[in-house]
C-alpha positions in Angstrom: -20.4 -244.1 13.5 -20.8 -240.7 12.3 -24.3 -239.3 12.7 -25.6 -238.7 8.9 -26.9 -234.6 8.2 -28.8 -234.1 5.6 -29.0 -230.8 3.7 -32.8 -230.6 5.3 -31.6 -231.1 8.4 -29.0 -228.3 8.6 -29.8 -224.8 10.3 -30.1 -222.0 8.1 -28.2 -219.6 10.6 -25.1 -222.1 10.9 -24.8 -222.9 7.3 -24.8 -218.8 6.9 -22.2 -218.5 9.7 -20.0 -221.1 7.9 -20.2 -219.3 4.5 -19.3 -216.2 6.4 -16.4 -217.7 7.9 -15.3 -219.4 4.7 -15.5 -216.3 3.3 -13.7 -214.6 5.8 -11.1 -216.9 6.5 -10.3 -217.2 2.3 -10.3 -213.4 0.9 -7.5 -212.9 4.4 -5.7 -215.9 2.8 -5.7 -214.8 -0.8 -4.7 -210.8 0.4 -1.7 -212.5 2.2 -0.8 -214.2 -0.6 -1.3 -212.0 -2.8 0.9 -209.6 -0.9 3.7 -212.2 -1.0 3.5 -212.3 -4.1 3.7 -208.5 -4.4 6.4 -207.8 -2.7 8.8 -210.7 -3.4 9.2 -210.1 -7.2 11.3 -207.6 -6.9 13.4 -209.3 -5.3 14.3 -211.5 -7.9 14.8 -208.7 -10.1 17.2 -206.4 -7.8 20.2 -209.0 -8.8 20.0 -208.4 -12.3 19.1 -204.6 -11.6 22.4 -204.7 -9.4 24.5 -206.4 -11.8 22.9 -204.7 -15.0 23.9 -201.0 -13.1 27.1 -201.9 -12.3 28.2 -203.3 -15.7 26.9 -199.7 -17.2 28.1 -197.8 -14.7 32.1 -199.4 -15.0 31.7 -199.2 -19.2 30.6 -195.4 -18.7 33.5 -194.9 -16.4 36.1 -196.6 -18.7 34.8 -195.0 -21.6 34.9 -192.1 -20.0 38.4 -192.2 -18.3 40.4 -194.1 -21.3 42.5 -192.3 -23.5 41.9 -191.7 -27.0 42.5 -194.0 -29.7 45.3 -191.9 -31.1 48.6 -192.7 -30.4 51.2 -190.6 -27.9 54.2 -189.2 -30.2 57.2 -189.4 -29.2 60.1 -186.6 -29.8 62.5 -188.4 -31.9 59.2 -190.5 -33.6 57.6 -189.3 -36.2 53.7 -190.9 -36.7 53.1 -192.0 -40.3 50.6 -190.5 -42.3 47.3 -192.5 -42.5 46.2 -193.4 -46.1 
């Protein structure tokens, strides 16, 4: 069996050690974690950056490189007269 301590029993200078530890040991854990955090949310964002770039980037190109909307006349073609 377990020997029993009670809170009057305990030594001031341990249970201050322990907190210190505690402490210690939790604000390392949360800065790790919270630096995970940090720096993997972009990376769920770069795929959509990637795709959302290169979907702007080929409609600029296309709109950029397409002919116009008027259409090529031919010699022996005349174009009708719009209305």
């Amino acid at each position: 069996m377990d020997p029993v301590v009670h809170f009057s029993n305990r030594d001031p200078d341990e249970d201050a050690q322990a907190r210190e530890f505690r402490r210690y040991f939790l604000i390392g854990f949360g800065l790790i974690v919270a630096a995970a955090w940090l720096l993997s949310w972009p990376i769920h964002l770069l795929p959509h950056t990637v795709v959302w770039t290169l979907l702007a980037t080929a409609a600029l190109v296309i709109g950029l490189t397409s002919p116009g909307r008027r259409p090529v006349t031919t010699a022996d073609r005349r174009m009708k007269p719009r209305r």
